[in-house]
C-alpha positions in Angstrom: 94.1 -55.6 154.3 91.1 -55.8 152.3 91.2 -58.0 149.5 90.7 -57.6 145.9 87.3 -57.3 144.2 86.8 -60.9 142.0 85.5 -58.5 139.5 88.1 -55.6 139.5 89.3 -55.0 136.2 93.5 -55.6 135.6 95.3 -52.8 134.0 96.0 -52.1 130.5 92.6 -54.1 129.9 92.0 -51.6 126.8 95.1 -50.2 125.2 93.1 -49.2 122.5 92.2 -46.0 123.7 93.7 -43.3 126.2 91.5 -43.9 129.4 93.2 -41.0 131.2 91.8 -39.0 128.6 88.7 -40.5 128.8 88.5 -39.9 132.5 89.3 -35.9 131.9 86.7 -35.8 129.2 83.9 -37.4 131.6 84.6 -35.3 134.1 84.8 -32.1 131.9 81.3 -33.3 130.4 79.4 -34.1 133.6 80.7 -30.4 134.8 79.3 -28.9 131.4 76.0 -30.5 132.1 75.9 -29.6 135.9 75.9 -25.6 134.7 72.9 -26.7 132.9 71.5 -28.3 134.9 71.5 -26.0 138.5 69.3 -23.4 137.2 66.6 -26.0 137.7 67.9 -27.1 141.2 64.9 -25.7 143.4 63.6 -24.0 141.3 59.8 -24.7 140.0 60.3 -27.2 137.0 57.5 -29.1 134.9 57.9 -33.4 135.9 56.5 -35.8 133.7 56.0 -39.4 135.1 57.8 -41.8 132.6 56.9 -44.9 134.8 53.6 -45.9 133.5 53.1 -49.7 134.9 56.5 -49.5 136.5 55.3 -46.7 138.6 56.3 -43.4 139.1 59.4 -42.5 137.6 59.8 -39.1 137.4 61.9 -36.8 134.1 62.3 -33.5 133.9 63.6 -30.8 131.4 66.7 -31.0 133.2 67.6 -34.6 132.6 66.9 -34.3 129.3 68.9 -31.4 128.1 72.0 -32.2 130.4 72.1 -36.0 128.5 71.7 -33.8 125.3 74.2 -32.3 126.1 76.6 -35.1 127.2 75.5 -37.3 124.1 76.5 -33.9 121.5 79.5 -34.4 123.1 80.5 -37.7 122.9 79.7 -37.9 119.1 81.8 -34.7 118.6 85.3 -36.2 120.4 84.5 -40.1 120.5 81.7 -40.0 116.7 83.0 -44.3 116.3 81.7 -45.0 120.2 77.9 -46.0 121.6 76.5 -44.3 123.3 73.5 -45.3 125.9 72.0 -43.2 127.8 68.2 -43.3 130.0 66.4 -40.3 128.6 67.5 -41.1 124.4 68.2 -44.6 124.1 71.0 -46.6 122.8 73.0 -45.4 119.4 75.6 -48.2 118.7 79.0 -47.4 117.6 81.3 -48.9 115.3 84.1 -49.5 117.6 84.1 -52.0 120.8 83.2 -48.6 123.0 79.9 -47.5 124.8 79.6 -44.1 126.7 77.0 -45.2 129.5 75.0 -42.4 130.6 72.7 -41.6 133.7 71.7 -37.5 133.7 70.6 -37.2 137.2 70.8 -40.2 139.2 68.1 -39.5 141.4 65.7 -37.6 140.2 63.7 -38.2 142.8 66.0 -36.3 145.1 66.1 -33.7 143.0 62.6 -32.6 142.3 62.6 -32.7 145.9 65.7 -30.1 146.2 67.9 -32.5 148.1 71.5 -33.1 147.3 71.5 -37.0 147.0 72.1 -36.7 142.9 74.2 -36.9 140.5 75.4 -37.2 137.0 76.7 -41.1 136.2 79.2 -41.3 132.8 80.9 -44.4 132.4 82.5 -46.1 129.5 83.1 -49.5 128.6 84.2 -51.8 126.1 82.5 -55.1 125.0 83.5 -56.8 128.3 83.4 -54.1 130.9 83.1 -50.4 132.5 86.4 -49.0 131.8 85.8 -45.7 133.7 83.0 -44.7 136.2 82.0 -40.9 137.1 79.9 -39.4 139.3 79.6 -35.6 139.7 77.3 -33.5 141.8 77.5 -29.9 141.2 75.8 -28.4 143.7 78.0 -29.3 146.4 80.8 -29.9 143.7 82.5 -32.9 144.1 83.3 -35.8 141.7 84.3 -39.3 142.0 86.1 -41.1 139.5 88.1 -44.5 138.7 89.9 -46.1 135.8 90.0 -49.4 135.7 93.1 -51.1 137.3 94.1 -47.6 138.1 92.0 -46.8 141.3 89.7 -44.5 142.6 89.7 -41.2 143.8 87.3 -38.1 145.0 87.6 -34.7 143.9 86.3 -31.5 144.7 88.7 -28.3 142.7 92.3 -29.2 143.5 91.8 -31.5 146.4 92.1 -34.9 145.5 91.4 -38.3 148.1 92.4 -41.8 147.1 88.9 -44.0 147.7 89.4 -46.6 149.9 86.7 -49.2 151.2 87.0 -49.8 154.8 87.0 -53.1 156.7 83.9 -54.6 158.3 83.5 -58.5 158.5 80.8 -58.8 160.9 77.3 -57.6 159.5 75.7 -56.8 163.4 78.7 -53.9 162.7 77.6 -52.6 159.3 75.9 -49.5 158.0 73.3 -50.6 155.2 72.2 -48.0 152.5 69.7 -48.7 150.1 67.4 -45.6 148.3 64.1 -46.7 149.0 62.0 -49.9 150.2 59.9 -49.2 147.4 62.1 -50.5 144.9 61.8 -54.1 146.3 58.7 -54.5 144.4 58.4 -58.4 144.8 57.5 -60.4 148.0 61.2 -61.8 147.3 63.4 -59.3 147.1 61.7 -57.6 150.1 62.2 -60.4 152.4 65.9 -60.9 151.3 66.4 -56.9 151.8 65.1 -57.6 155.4 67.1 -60.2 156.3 70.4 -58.3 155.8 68.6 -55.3 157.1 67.9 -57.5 160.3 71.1 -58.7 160.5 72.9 -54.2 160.6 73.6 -51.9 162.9 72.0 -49.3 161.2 70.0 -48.8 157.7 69.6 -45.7 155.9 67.5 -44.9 152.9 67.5 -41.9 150.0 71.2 -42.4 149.1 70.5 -43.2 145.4 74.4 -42.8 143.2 75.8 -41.3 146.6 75.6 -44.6 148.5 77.9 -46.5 146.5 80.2 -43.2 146.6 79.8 -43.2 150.2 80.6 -46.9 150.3 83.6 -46.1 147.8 84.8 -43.5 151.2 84.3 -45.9 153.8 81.5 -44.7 155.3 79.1 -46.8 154.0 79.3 -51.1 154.3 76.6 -52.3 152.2 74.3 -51.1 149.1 71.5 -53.6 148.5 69.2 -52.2 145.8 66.6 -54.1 143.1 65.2 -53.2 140.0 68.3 -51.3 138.7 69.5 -50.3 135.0 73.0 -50.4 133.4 73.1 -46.3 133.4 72.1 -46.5 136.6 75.5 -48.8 137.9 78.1 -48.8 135.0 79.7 -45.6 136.5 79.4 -46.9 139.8 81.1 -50.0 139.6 84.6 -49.1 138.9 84.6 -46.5 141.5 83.3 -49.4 144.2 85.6 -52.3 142.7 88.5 -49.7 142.4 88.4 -48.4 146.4 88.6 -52.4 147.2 84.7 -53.3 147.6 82.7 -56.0 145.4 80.0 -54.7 143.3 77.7 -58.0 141.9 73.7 -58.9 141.4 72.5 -60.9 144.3 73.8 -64.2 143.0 77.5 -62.9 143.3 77.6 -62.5 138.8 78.4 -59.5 137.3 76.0 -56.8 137.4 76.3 -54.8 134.5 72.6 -54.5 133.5 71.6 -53.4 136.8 68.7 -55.7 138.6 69.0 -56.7 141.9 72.6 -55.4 143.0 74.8 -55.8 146.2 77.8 -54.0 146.4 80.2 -54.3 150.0 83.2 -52.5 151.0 84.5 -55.3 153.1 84.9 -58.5 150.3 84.8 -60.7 153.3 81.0 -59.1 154.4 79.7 -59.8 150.3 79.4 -63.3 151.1 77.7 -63.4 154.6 75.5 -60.8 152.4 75.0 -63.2 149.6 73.9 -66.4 151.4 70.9 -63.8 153.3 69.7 -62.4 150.1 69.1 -66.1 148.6 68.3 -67.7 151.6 
């Protein structure tokens, strides 16, 4: 059996608010936003490049006006919560509660018309993500987790539970990470390729949908660098929730994103850990 995440969040850690409800009302969001967002799904779309020193970072009309959308949204049902999002910034609330909000996760997929996207809602309190989302719409599936409550994937009325699977040894692990590109120091690119060394096999271009995928059991290890918290908040209960461990690369919580490892079998995190700081 695989054991629990160090990080996963215990039940009833908000009683505050109705997370069920919450959950619904992500999910209900992200789908509003995917019906505006497909008409621009390869489809010839103006992309500005946001990145400036960082390097490219692409942003287009889409990702704009689907978080405008989700933000109207939130202040309409939740007007006391924060809400944080990539494309408008960060308006603080007057309650505990933050919506956390990435439009398109991977935009870089989409501009390119491949599938590996999605819109990330999460929403937290002052301590932690209380419910993670992830929808694509083209292909129409969601995953979703409460905290303490589990994960599950859902595409119309089919529902899965998400369950990690086991892997202990890393010479018998599938590695995901989106691009090599992102491990912009001469650090974080050797510690990538000693764990990428160490697999079976290594795939790139997975953005959101690698940790989903990890979330399945079909994926072993994520390691990623140079992450945000809209691009992981939503993420992390869905990882912790399915039974995997979801940390930066010194084994601490990850909520602002940077240099991130997440593993679907908690006894592979630390055979993990010891090669990225090696």
């Amino acid at each position: 059996m695989i054991a629990a995440s160090p990080f996963r969040s215990q039940p009833n850690v908000s009683s505050a608010i109705d997370l069920a409800a919450a959950r619904d009302f992500a999910l209900d969001i992200a789908a509003r936003a995917g019906v505006a967002i497909l008409p621009h799904f390869r489809e010839p779309i103006a992309i500005a490049d946001k990145g400036g020193a960082r390097g490219y970072d692409p942003v287009t009309e889409a990702d704009r006006g689907a978080e405008t959308i989700i933000r109207g949204a939130i202040a309409k049902a939740y007007p006391t919560h924060g809400i944080r999002g990539e494309e408008h910034g960060h308006t603080h609330g007057s309650e505990p509660y933050t919506w956390v909000i990435d439009p398109i996760d991977g935009t870089r997929s989409f501009i390119l018309g491949q599938m590996h996207w999605g819109t990330l809602i999460a929403l937290r309190d002052a301590t932690r993500p209380l419910v993670g989302v992830m929808h694509q719409p083209f292909v129409g599936v969601s995953f979703v987790a409460i905290a303490g409550e589990g994960a599950e994937w859902r595409r119309g009325g089919k529902r899965r539970v998400l369950r990690t699977r086991t892997c202990a040894r890393l010479a018998d692990a599938t590695l995901a990470a989106t691009t090599p590109d992102m491990f912009a120091t001469p650090q974080t690119r050797a510690g990538f390729e000693r764990v990428r060394s160490r697999v079976r096999l290594t795939r790139f271009g997975g953005d959101c949908y690698a940790y989903c995928l990890l979330a399945m059991g079909l994926v072993d290890v994520v390691v990623e660098s140079s992450l945000f918290a809209y691009d992981v908040q939503a993420l992390m209960p869905i990882v912790e929730e399915a039974g995997g461990v979801f940390t930066t690369w010194r084994g601490e919580r990850c909520d602002e994103g940077g240099d991130v490892v997440a593993c679907g079998d908690p006894a592979l995190h630390a055979e993990v850990l010891a090669l990225l700081a090696d």
